[in-house]
N, C-alpha and C positions, 0 to 999 in steps of 0.2 A: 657723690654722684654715681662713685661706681654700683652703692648695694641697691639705687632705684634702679640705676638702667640693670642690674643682672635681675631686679623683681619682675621689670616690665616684660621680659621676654618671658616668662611661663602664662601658658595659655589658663581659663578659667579651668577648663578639664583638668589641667596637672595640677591646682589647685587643691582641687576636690577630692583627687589623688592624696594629696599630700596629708591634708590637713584630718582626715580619720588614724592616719597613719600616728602622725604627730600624738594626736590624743592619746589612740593606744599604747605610744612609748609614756605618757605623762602616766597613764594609770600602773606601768612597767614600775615607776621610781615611787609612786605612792603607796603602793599594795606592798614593793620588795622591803626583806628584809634589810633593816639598817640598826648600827647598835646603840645600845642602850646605857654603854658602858660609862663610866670616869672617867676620865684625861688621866693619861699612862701619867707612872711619875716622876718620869725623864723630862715629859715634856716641856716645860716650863723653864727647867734650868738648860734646858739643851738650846731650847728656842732664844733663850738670851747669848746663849756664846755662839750663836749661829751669828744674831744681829749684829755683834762686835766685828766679824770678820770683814774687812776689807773687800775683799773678795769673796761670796760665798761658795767655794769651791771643795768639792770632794772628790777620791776616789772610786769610783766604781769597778767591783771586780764580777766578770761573770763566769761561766764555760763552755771555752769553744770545745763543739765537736774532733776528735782527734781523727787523722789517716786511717784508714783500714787496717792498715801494718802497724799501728799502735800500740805499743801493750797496756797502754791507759784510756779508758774511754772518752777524758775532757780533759783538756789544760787549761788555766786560768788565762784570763784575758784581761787587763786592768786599762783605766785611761782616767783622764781630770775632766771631770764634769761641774757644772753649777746647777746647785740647789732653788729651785723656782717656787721653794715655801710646800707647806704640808694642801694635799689634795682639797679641794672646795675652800680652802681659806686664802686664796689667791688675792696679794696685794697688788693693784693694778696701778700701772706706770701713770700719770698726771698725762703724757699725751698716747695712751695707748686708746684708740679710738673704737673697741669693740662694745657692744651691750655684754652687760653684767650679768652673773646672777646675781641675786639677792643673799644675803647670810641666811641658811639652810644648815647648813653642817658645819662641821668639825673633823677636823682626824688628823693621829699621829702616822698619815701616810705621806712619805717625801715623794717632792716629784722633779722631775727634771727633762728636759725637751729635748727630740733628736730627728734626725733623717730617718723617714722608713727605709732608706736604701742600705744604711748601715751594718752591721756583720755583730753587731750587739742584739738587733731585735730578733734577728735568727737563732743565736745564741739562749737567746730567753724563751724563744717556742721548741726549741728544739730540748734542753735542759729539760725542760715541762712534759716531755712527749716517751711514753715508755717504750717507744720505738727506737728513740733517738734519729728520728728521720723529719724532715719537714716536709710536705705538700708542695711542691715548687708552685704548681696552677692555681692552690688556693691563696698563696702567699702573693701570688700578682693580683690576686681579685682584692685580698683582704690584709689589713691590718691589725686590727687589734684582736688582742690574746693574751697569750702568754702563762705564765706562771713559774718559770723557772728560778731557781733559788740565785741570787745575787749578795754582793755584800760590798756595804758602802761607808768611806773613815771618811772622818774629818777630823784637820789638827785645827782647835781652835787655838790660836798661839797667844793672844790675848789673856784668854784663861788658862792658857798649862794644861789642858783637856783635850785628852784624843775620845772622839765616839765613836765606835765602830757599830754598825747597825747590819745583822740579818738579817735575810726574808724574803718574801717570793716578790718578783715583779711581774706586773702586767702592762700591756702596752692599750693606750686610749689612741686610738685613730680615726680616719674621718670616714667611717664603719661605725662606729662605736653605737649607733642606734639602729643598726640593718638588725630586722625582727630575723631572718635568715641567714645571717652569721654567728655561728658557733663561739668563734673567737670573743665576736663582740658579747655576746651573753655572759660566756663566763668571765670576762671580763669587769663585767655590768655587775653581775652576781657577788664575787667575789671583794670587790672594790667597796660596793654597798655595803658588806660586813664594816668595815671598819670606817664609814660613815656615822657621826653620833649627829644626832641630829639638835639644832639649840634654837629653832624657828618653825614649830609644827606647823604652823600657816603658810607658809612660804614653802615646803618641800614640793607640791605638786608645779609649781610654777618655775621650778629647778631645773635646768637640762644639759646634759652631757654633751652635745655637742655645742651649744654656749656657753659652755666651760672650758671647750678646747679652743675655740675660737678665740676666746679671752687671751688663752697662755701666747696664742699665733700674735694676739696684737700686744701682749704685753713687749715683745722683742722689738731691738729699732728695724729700720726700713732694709735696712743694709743686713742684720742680722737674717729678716725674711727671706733675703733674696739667699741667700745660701742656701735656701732648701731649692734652688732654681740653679745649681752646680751641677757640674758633669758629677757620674756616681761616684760617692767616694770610694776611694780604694783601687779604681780602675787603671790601670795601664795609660800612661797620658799617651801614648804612644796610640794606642786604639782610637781607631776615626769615633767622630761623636755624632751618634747619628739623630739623636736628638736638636735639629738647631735652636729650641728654646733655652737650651741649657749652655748657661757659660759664667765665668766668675764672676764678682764685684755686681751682680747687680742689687738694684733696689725696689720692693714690693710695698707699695701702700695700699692697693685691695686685697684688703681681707678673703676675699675669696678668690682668690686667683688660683687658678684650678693645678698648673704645675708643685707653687708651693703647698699646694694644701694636701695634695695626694701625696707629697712626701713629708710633708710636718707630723708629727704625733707627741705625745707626751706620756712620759713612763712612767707606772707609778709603783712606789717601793710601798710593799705593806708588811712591817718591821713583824716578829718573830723571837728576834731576843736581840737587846742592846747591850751594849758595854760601854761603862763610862770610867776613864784613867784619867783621875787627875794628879798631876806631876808637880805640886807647887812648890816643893821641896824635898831632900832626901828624909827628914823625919814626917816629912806632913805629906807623901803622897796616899792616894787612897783609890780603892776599885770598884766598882760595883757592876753586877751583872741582872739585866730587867728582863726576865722571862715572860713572854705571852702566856697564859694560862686559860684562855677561853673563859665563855661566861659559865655564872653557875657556880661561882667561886669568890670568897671571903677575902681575896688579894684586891690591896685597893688597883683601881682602873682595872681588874683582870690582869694583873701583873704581879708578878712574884720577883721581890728584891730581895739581892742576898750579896752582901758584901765579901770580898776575897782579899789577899795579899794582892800587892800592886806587882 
């Protein structure tokens, strides 16, 4: 009931509005660059010791900005996140009630979901920015971006296997198809590299924001409403001058404008892997999976080269 009645209220005008717009982003994803490449050769075995974990939980490390009086330009910043499956291959919950894409792609890009209010998505534009400065005005307008270099472990303990994975993350927000945000472009741009595409017929009917929409309804009701929390990291002490925001609540429209302006989904697009497995003190073993770009005799565009554990 809620996505008729939020249909019914745009006029025939805003329609008209919308829907050249619409097209223009569909021709964005058919014309852009998407690759061409192999399935990395992690993939497959990483993706199994992923499935075994209980919990799919990792590490993410980024870098915060340091003080002025610093004599370090960034310090590391780490926290426990969960792994929400590799970008457009999104497995979707039995009652998660958003429209789908269709299988279009593929990609070894992890992804995992967060608060745009957060002090990680700063972290990721600012990392990105040879200034080392953020935009405060454009950062209230806009979300998605990014590129800042990341780095994200998982102990599969099941398998005796730590993966640690490099590489730059970009942030997918509910921008993410504004023809007039920067952010959102390179975002678009960048992200589309490492798109392999395995549905030529289906790619034009593919869309970036019902693909975010997806990750929004993949979470429970209770999970959404957390993006409807006073901002994290605040001073509980500081009046909340938002009265929409407060803890425990629960969000079943998909588009509910609070959580949807702070939901976003980040996506890691790896650079070089490392896989340690520990199965034993004669039988461990290392391997390191470098990205090598196309145009290259490595299988998937990856260069494997084993090391001492």
């Amino acid at each position: 009931m809620a996505l008729r009645s939020h249909d019914e209220e745009h006029s025939a005008s805003q329609h008209s509005e919308i829907i050249p717009r619409l097209q223009s982003l569909s021709r964005i994803l058919c014309d852009s660059s998407t690759s061409n490449m192999s399935p990395a050769p992690w993939r497959v075995e990483f993706l199994s010791h992923i499935s075994k974990m209980s919990s799919q939980e990792f590490v993410l490390s980024s870098l915060h900005l340091a003080p002025p009086a610093s004599s370090i330009p960034y310090y590391p910043r780490a926290r426990t996140c969960i792994f929400r499956g590799m970008w457009a291959e999104l497995v979707a919950h039995r009652l998660n009630p958003a429209e789908l894409n269709e299988k279009a792609y593929e990609s070894e890009m992890l992804t995992m979901t967060t608060d745009a209010r957060m002090e990680k998505l700063n972290e990721i534009i600012a990392s990105a920015n040879e200034n080392n400065e953020i935009d405060g005005a454009h950062q209230k307008k806009y979300v998605s971006g990014g590129g800042g270099p990341v780095e994200a472990v998982f102990w599969a303990k099941d398998s005796r296997t730590q993966w640690r994975i490099k590489g730059k993350a970009f942030v997918v927000g509910n921008d993410i198809e504004d023809e007039n945000a920067a952010g959102a472009k390179l975002a678009r741009d960048e992200i589309q590299k490492g798109m392999r595409v395995v549905e030529t017929d289906k790619i034009c009917k593919w869309s970036w924001a019902r693909e975010l929409t997806a990750h929004f309804g993949n979470l429970s009701p209770s999970m959404r409403g957390t993006f409807k929390n006073p901002i994290p990291g605040s001073p509980i002490t500081c009046p909340i001058e938002d009265k929409r925001l407060w803890l425990g609540q629960d969000v079943y429209d998909l588009n509910d404008s609070v959580a949807r302006e702070n939901f976003c989904t980040i996506v890691i697009k790896p650079e070089e892997v490392e896989q340690l497995s520990l199965t034993g003190p004669k039988t461990a073993r290392r391997w390191k999976y470098s990205y090598v770009g196309a145009g290259t005799n490595d299988i998937g565009n990856w260069k494997t080269e084993e090391l001492w554990p």
